[in-house]
N, C-alpha and C positions, 0 to 999 in steps of 0.2 A: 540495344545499343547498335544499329543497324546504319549505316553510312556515317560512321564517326571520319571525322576529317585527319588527312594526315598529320598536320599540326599536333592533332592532339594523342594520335597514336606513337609518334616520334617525342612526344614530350613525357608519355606513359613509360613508353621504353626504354628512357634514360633516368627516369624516376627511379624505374624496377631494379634500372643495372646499380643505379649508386645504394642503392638499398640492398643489393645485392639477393634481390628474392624474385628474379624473373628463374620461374621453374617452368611456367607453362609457355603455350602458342603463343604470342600475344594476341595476333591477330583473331585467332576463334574467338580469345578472352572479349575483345573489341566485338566483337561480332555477337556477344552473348552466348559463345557453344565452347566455355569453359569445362573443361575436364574435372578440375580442380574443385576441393569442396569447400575452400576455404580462398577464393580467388584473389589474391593481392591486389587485379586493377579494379576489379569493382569494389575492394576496401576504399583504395585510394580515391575513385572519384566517389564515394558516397559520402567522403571525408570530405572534399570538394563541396558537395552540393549541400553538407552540413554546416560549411562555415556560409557559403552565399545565402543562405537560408539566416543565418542568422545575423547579416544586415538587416535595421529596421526598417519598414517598407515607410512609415511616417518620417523618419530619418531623412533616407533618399528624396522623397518629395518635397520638404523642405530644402535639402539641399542642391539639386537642381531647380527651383525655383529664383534660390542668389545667382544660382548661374545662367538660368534664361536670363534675369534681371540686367546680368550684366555684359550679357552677349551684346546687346547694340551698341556699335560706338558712340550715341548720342547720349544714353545713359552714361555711360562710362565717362562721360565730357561732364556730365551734369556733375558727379560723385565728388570726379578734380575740379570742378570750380566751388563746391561746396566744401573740398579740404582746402580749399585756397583761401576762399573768405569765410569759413567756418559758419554764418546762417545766410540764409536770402530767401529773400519770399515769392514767390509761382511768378510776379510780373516779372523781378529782377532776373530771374532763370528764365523766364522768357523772352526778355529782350539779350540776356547775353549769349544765347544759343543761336535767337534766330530764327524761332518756330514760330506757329501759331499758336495761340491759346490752347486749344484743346489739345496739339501734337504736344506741348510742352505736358500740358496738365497728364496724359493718355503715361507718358513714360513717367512723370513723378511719380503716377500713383500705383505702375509697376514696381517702383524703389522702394515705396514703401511698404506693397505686399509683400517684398521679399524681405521686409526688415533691412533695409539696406540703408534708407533712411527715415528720420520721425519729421512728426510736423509740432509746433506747439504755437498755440492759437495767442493773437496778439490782440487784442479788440476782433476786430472783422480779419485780419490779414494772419495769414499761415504761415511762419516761418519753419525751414525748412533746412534740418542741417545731419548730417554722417550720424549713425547712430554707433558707431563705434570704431576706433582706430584700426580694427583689425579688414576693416573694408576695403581701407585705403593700402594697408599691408599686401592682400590678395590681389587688388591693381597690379601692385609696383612688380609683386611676383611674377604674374600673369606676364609681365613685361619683360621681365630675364627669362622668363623659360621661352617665351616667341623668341627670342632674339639664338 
């Protein structure tokens, strides 16, 4: 544990005091040259590295996927005019955004890798609408916490 950051040595250090179990250095402890045979800061961070470990790695990729998804504001325009008129189909999102075909088609079909939106097929035409309220929830969110 060799060039640990002060952040996280000052965050260890107030860990220990409210724990009330800094008996050692801390700094050697940080440093890896613990006295101690029973080291409290390497409990703590390997507590640490036990819970991050147990996020699911399929988890997170999924969920930064809705969040690439809806990083662009042209998506995010797509998402509100589709809770607005609840279906439209690739021309009508196309001519209300303002793109080209393919720029339009390029971000629908990021929305809907991310599940963000479905299509369901009409004869030849794709209508395209929120695949669930809680899309439009994380918007409006998204919205209070910028402000």
């Amino acid at each position: 544990m060799s060039e640990v950051s002060e952040v996280l040595f000052e965050r260890v250090r107030r860990t220990m005091e409210q724990k009330d179990i800094l008996e050692c250095q801390l700094g050697r402890c940080l440093l890896g040259e613990c006295s101690l045979t029973e080291c409290p800061v390497e409990d703590w961070i390997g507590e640490l590295r036990g819970k991050a470990e147990s996020i699911h790695k399929k988890d997170l990729t999924l969920e930064a996927r809705v969040f690439h998804a809806l990083s662009d504001p042209l998506r995010v325009k797509i998402v509100k005019l589709l809770a607005i008129k609840g279906e439209l189909c690739a021309c009508e999102i196309q001519a209300a955004i303002g793109e080209s075909q393919s720029s339009a088609s390029y971000h629908i079909g990021l929305l809907r890798k991310a599940g963000i939106v479905t299509a369901e097929k009409h004869g030849v035409w794709a209508y395209y609408k929120i695949s669930s309220p809680t899309v439009l929830s994380m918007i409006n969110m998204a919205d209070k916490i910028g402000r």
